[in-house]
PDB file of N, H, CA, C and O in Angstrom:
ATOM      1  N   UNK A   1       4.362   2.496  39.990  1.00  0.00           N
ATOM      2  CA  UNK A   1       4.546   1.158  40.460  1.00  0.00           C
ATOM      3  C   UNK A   1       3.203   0.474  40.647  1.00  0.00           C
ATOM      4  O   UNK A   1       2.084   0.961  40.812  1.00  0.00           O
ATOM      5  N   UNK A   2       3.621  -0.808  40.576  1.00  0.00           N
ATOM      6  H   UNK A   2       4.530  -1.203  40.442  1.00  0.00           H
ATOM      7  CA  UNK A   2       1.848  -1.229  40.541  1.00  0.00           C
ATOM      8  C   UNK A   2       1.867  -1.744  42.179  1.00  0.00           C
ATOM      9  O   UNK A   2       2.798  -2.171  42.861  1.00  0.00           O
ATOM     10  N   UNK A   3       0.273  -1.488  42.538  1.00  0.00           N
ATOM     11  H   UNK A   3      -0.484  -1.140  41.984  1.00  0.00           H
ATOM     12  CA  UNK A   3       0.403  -1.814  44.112  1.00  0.00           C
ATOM     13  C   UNK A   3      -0.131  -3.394  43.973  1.00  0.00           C
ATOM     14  O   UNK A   3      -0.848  -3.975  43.159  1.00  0.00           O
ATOM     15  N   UNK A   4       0.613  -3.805  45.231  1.00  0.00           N
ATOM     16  H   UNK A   4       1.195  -3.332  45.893  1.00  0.00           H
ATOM     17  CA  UNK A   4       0.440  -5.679  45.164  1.00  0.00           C
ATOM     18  C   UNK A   4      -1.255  -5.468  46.369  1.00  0.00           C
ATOM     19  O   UNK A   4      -1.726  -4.569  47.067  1.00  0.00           O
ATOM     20  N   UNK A   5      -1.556  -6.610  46.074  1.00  0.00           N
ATOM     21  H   UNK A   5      -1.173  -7.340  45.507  1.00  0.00           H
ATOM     22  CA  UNK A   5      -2.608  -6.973  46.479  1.00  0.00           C
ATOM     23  C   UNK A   5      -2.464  -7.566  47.872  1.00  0.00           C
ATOM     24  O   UNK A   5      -1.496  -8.301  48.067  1.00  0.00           O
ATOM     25  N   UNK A   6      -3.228  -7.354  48.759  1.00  0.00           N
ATOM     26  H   UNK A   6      -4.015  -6.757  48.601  1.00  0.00           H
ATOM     27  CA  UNK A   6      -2.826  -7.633  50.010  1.00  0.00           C
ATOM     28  C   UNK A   6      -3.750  -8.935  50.467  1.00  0.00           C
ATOM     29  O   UNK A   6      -4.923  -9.076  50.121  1.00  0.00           O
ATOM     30  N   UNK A   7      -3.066  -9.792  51.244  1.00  0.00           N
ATOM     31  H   UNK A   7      -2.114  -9.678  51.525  1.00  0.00           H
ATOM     32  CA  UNK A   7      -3.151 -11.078  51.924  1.00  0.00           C
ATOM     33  C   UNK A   7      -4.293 -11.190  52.660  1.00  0.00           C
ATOM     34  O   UNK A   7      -5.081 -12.124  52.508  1.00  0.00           O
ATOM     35  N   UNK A   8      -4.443 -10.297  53.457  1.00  0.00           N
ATOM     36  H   UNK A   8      -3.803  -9.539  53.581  1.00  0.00           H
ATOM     37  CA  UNK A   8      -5.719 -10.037  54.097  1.00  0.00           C
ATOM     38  C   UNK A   8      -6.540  -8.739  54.108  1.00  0.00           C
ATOM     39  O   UNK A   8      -6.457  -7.709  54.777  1.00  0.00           O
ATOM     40  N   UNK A   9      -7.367  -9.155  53.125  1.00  0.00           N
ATOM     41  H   UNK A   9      -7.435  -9.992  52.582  1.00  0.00           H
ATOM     42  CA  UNK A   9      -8.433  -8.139  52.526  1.00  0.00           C
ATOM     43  C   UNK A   9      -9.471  -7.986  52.915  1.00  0.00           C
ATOM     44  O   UNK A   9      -9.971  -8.981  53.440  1.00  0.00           O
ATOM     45  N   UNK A  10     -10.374  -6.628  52.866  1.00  0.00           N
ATOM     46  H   UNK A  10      -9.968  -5.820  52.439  1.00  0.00           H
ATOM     47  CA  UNK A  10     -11.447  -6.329  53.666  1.00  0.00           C
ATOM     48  C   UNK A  10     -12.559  -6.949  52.445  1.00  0.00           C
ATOM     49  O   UNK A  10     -12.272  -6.675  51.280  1.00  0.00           O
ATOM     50  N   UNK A  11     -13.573  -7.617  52.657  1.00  0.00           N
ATOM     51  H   UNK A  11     -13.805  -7.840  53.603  1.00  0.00           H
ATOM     52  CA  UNK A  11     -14.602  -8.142  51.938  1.00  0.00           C
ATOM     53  C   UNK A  11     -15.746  -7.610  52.545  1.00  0.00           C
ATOM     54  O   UNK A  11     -15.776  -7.218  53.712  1.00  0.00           O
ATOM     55  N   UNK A  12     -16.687  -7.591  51.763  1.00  0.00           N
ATOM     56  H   UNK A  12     -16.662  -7.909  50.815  1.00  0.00           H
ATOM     57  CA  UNK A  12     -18.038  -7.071  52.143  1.00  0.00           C
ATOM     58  C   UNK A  12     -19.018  -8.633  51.938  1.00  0.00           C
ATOM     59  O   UNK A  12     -18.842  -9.628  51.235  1.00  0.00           O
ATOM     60  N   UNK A  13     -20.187  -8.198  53.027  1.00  0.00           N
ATOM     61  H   UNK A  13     -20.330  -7.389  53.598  1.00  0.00           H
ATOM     62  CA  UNK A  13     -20.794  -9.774  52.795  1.00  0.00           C
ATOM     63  C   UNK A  13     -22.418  -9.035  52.719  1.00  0.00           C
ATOM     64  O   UNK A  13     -22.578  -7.927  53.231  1.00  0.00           O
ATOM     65  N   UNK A  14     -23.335  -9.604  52.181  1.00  0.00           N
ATOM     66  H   UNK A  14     -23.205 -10.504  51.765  1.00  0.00           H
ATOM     67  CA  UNK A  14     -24.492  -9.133  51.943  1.00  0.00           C
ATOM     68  C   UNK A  14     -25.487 -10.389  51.953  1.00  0.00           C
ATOM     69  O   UNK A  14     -25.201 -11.502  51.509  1.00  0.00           O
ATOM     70  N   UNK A  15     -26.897  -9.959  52.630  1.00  0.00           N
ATOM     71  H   UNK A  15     -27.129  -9.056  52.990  1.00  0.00           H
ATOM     72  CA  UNK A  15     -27.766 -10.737  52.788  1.00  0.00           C
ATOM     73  C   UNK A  15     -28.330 -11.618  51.529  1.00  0.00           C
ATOM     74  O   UNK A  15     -29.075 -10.804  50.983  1.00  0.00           O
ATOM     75  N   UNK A  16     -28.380 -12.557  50.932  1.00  0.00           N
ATOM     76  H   UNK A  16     -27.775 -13.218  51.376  1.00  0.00           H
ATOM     77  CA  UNK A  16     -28.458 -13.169  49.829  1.00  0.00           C
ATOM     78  C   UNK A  16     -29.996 -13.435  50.072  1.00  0.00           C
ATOM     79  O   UNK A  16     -30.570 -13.402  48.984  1.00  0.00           O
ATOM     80  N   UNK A  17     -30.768 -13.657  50.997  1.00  0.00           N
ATOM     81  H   UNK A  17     -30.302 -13.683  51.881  1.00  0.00           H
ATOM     82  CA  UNK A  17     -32.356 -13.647  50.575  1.00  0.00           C
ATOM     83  C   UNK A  17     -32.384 -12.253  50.494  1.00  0.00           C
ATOM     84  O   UNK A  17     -32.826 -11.913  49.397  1.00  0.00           O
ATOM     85  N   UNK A  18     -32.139 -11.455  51.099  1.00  0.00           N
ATOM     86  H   UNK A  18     -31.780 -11.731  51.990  1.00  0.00           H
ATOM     87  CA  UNK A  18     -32.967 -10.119  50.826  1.00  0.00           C
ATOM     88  C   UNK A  18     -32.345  -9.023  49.389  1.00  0.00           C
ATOM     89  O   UNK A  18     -32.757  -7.908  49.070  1.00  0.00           O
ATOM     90  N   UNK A  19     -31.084  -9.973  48.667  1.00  0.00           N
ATOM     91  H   UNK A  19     -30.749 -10.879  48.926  1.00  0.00           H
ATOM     92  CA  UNK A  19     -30.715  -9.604  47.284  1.00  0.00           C
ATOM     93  C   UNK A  19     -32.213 -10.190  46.275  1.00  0.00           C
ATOM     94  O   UNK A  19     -32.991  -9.566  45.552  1.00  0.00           O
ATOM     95  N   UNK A  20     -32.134 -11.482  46.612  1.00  0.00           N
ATOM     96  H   UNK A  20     -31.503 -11.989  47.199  1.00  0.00           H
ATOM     97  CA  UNK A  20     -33.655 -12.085  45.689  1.00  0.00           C
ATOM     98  C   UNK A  20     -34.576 -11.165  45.563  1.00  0.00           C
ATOM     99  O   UNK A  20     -34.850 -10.722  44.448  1.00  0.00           O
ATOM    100  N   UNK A  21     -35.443 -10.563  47.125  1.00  0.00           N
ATOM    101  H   UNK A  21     -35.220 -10.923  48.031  1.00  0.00           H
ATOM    102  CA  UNK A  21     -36.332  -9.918  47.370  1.00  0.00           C
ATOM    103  C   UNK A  21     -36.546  -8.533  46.768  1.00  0.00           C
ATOM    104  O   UNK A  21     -37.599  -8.037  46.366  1.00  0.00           O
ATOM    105  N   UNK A  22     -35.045  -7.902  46.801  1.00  0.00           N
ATOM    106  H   UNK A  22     -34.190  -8.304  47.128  1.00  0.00           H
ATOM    107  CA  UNK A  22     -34.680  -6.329  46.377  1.00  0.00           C
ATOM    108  C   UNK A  22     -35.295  -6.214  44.955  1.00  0.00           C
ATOM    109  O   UNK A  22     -35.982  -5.210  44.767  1.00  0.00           O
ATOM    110  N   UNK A  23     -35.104  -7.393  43.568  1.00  0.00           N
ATOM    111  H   UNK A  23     -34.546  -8.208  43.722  1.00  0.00           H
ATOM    112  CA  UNK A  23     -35.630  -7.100  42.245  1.00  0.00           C
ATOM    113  C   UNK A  23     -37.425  -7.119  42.183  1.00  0.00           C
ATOM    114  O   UNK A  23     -38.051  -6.842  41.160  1.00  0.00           O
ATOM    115  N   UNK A  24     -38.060  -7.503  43.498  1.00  0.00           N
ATOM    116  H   UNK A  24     -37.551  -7.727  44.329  1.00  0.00           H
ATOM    117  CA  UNK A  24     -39.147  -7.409  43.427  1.00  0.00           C
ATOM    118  C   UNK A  24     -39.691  -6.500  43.635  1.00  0.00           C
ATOM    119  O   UNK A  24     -40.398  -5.938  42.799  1.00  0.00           O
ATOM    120  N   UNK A  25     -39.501  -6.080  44.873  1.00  0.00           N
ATOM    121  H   UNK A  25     -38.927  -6.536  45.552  1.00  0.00           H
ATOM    122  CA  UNK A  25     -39.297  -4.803  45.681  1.00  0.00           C
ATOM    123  C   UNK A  25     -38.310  -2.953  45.141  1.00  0.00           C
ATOM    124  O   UNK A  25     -37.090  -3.098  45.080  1.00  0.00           O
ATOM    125  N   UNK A  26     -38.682  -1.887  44.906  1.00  0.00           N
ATOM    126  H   UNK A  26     -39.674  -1.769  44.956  1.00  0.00           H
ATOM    127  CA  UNK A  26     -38.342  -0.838  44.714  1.00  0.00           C
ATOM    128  C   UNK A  26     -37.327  -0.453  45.967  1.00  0.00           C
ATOM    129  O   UNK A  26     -36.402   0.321  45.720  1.00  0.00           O
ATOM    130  N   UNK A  27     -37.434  -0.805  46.863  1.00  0.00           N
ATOM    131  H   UNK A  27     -38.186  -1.433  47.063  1.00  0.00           H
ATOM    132  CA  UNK A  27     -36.371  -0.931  48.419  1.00  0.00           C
ATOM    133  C   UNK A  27     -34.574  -1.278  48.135  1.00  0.00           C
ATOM    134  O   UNK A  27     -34.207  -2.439  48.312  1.00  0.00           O
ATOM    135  N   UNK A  28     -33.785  -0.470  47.803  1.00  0.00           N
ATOM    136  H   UNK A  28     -34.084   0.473  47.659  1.00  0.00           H
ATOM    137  CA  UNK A  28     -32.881  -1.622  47.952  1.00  0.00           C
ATOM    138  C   UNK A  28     -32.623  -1.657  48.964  1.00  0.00           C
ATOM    139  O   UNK A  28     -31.533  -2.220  48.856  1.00  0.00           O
ATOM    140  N   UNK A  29     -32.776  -1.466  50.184  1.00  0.00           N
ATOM    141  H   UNK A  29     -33.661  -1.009  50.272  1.00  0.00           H
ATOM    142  CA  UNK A  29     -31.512  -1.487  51.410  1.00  0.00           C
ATOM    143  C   UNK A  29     -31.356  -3.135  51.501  1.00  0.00           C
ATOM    144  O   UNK A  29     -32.333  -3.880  51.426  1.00  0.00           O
ATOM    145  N   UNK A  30     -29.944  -3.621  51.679  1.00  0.00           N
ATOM    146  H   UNK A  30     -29.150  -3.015  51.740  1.00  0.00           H
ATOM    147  CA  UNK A  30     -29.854  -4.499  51.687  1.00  0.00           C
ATOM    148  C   UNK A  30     -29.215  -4.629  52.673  1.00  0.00           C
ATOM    149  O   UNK A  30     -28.466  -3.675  52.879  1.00  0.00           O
ATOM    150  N   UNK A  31     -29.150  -5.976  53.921  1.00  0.00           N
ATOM    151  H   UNK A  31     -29.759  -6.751  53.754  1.00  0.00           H
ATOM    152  CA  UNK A  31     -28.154  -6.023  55.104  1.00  0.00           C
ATOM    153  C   UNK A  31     -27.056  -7.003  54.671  1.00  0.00           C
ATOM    154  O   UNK A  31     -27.081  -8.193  54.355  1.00  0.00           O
ATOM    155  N   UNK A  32     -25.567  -5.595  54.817  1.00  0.00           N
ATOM    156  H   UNK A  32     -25.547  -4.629  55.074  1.00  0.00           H
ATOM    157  CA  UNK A  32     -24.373  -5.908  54.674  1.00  0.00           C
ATOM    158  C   UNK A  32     -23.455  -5.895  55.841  1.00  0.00           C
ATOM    159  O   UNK A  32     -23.779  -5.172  56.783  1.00  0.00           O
ATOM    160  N   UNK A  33     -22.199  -6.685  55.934  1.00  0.00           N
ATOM    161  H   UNK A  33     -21.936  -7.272  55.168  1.00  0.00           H
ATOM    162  CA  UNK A  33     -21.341  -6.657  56.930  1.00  0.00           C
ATOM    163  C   UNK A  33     -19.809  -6.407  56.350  1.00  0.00           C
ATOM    164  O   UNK A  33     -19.344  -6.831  55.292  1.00  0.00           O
ATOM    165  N   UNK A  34     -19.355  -5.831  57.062  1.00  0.00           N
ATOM    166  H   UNK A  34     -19.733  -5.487  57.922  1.00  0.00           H
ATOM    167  CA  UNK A  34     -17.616  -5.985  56.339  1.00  0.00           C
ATOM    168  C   UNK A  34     -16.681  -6.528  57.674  1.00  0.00           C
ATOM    169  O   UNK A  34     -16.619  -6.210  58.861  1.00  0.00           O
ATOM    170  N   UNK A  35     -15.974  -7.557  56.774  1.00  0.00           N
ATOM    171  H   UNK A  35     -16.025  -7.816  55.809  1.00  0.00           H
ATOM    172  CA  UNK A  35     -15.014  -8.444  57.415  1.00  0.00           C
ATOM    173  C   UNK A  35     -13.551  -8.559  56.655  1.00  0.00           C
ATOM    174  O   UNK A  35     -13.106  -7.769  55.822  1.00  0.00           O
ATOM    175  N   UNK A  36     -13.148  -9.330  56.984  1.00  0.00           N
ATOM    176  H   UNK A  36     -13.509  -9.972  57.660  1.00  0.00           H
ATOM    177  CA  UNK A  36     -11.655  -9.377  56.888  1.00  0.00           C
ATOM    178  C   UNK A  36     -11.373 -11.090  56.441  1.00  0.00           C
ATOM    179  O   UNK A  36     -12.047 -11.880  57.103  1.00  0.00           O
ATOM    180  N   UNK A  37     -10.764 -11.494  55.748  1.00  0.00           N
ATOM    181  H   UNK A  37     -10.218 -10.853  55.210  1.00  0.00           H
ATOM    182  CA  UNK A  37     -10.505 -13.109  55.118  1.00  0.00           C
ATOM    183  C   UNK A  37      -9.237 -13.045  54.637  1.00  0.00           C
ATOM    184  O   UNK A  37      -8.979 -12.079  53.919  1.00  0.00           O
ATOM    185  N   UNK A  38      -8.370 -13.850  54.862  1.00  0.00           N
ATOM    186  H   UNK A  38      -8.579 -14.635  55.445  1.00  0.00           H
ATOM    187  CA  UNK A  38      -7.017 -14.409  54.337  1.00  0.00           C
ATOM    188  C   UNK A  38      -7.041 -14.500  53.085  1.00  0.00           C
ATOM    189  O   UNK A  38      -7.631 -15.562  52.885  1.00  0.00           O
ATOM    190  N   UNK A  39      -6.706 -13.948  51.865  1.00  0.00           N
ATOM    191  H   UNK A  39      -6.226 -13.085  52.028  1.00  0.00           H
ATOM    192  CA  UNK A  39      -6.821 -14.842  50.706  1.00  0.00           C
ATOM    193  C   UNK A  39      -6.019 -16.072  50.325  1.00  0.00           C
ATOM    194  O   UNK A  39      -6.346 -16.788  49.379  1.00  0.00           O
ATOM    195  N   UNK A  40      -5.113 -16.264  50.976  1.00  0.00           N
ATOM    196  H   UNK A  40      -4.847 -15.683  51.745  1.00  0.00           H
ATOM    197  CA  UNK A  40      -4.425 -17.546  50.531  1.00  0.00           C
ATOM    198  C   UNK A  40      -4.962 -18.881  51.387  1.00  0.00           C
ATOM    199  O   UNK A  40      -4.679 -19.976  50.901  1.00  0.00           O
ATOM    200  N   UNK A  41      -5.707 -18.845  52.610  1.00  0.00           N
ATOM    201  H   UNK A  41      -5.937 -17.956  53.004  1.00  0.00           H
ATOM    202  CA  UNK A  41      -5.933 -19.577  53.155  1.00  0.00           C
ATOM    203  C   UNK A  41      -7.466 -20.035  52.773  1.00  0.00           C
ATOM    204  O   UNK A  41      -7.945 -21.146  52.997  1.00  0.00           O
ATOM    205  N   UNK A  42      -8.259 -18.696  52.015  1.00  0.00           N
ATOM    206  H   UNK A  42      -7.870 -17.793  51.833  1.00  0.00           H
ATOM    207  CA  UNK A  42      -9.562 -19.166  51.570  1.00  0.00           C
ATOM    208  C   UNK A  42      -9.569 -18.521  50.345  1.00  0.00           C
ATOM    209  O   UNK A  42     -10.005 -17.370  50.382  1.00  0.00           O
ATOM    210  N   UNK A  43      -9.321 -18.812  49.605  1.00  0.00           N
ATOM    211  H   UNK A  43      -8.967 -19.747  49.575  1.00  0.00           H
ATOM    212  CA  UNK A  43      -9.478 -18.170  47.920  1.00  0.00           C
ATOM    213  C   UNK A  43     -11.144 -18.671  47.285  1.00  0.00           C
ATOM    214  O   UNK A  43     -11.191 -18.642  46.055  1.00  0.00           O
ATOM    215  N   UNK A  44     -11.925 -18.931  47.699  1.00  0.00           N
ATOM    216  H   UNK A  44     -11.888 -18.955  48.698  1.00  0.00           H
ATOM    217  CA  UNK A  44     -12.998 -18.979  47.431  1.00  0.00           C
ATOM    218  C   UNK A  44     -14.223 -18.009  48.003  1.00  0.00           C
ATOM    219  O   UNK A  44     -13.871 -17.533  49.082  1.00  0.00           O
ATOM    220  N   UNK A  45     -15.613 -17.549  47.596  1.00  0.00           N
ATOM    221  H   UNK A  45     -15.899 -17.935  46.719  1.00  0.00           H
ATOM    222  CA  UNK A  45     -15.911 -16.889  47.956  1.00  0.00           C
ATOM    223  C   UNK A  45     -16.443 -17.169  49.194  1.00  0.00           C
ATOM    224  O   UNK A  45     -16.894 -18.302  49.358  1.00  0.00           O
ATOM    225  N   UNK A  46     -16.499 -16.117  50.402  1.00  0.00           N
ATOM    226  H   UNK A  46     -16.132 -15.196  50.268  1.00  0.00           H
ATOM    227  CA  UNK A  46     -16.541 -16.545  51.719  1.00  0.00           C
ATOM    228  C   UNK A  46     -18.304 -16.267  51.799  1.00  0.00           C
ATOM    229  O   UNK A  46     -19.017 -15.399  51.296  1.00  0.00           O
ATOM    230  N   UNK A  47     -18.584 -17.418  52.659  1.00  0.00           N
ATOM    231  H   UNK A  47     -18.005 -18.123  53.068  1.00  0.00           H
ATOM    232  CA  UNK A  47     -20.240 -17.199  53.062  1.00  0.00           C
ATOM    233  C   UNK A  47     -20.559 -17.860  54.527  1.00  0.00           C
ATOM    234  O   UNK A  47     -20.323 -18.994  54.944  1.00  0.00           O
ATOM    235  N   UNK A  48     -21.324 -16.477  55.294  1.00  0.00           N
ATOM    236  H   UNK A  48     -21.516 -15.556  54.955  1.00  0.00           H
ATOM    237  CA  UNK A  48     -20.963 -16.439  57.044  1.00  0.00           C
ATOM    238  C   UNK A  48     -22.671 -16.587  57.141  1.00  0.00           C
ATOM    239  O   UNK A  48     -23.249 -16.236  56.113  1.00  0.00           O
ATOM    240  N   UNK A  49     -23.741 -17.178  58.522  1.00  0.00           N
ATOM    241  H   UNK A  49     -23.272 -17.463  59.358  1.00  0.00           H
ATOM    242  CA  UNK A  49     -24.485 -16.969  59.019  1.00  0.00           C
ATOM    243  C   UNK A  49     -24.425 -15.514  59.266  1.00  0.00           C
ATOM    244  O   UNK A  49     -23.413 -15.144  59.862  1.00  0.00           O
ATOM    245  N   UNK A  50     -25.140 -14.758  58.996  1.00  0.00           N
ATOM    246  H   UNK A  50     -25.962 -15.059  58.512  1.00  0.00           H
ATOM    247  CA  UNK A  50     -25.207 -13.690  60.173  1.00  0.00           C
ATOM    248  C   UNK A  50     -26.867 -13.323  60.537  1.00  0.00           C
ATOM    249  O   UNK A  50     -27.777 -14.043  60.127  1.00  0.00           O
ATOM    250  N   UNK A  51     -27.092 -12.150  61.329  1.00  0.00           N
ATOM    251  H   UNK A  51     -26.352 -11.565  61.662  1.00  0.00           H
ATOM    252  CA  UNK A  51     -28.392 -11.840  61.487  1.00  0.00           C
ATOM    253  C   UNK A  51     -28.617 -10.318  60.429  1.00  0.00           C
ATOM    254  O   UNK A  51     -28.154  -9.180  60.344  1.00  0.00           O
ATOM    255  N   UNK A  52     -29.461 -11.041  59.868  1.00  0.00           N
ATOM    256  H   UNK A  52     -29.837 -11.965  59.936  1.00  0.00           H
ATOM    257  CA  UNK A  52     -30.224  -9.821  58.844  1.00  0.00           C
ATOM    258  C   UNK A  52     -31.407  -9.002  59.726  1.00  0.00           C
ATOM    259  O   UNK A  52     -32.375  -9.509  60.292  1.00  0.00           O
ATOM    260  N   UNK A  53     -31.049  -7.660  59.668  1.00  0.00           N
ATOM    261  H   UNK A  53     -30.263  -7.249  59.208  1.00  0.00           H
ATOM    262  CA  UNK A  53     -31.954  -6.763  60.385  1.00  0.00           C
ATOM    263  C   UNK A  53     -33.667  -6.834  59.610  1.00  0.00           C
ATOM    264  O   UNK A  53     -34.761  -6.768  60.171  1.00  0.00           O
ATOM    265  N   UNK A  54     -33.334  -6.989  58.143  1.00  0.00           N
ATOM    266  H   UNK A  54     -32.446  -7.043  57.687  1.00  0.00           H
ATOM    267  CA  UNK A  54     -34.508  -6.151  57.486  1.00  0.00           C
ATOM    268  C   UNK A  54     -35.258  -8.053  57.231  1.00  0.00           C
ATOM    269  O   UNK A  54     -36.284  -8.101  56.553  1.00  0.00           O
ATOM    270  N   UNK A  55     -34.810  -9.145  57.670  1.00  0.00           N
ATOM    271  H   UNK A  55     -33.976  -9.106  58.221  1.00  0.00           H
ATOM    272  CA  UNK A  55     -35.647 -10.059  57.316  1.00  0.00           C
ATOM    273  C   UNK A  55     -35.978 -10.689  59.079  1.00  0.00           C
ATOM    274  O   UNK A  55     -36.811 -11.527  59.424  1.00  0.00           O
ATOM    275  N   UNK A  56     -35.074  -9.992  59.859  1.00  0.00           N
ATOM    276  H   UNK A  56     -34.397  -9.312  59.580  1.00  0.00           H
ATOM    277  CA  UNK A  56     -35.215 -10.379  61.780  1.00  0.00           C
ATOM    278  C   UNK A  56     -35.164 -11.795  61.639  1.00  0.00           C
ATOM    279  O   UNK A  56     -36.092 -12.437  62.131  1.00  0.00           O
ATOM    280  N   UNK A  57     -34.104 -12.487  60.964  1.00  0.00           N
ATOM    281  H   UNK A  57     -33.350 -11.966  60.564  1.00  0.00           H
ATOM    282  CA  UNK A  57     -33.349 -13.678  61.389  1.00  0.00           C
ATOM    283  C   UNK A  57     -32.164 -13.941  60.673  1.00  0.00           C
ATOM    284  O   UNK A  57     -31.709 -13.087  59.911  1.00  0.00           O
ATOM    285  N   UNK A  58     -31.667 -14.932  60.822  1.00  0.00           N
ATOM    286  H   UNK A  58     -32.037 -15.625  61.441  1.00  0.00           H
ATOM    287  CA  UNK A  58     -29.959 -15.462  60.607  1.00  0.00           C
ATOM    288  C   UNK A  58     -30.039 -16.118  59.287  1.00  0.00           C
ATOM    289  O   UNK A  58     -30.404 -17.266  59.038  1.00  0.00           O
ATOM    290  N   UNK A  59     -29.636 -15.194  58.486  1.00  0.00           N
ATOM    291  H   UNK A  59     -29.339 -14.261  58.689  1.00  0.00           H
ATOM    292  CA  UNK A  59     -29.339 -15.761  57.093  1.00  0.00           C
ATOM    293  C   UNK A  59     -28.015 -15.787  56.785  1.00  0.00           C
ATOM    294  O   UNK A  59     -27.086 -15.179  57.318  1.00  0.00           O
ATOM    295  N   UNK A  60     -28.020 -16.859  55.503  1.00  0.00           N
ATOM    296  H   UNK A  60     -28.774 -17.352  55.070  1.00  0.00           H
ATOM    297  CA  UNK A  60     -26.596 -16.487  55.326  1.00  0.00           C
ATOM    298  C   UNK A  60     -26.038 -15.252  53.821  1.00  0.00           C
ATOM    299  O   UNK A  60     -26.533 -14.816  52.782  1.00  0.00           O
ATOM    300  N   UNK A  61     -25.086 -15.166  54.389  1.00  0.00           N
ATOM    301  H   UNK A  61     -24.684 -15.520  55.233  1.00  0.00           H
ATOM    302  CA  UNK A  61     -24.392 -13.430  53.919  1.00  0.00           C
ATOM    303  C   UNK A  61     -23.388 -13.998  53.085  1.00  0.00           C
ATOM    304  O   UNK A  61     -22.746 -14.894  53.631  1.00  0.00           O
ATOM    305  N   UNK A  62     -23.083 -13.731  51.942  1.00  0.00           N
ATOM    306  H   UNK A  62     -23.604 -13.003  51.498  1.00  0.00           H
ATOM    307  CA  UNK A  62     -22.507 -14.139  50.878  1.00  0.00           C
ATOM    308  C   UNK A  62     -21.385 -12.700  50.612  1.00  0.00           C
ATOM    309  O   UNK A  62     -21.614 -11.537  50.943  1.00  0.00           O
ATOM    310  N   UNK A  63     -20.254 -13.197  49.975  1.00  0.00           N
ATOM    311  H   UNK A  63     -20.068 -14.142  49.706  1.00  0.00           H
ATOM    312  CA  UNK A  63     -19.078 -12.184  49.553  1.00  0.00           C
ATOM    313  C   UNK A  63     -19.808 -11.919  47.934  1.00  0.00           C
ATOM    314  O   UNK A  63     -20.485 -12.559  47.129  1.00  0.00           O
ATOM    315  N   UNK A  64     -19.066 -10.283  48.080  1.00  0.00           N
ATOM    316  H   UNK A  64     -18.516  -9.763  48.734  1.00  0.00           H
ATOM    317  CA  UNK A  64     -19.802  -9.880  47.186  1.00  0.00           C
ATOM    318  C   UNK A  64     -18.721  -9.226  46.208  1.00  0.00           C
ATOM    319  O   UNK A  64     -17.602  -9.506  46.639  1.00  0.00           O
ATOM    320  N   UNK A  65     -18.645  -8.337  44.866  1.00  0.00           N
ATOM    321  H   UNK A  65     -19.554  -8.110  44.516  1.00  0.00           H
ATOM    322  CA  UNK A  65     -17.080  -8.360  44.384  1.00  0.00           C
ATOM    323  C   UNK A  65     -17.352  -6.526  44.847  1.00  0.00           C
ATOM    324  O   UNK A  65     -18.375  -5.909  44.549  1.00  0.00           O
ATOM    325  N   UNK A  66     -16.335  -6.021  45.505  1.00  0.00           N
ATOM    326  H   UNK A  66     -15.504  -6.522  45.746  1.00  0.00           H
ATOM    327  CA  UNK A  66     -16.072  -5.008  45.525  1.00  0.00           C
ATOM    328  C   UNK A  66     -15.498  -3.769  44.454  1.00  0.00           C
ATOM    329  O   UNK A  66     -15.295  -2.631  44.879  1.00  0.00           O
TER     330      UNK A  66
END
């Protein structure tokens, strides 16, 4: 049976300056968060403020495809 896709899905969100930085840099650690989003209520990709450890301020964190 094929499994249906569920309504509210776990998404991962990742620091989008410190993705830029990573191809320069040999480092990947990158600061990620996992959250939770409605898909019918936001079907677009979700992008949150958060605080990035490895840049020590509030960037914003972009959905990423799992």
């Amino acid at each position: 049976m094929e499994k249906k896709k569920e309504v509210r899905g776990k998404v991962i969100l990742e620091c989008t300056s410190c993705v830029r930085k990573s191809f320069k840099k040999l480092s990947t650690a990158v600061s990620r968060y996992i959250t939770q989003k409605n898909r019918h209520n936001t079907p677009n990709k979700l992008e949150l403020k958060k605080f990035c450890p490895r840049c020590s301020k509030h960037t914003i964190h972009g959905e990423i495809k799992n």
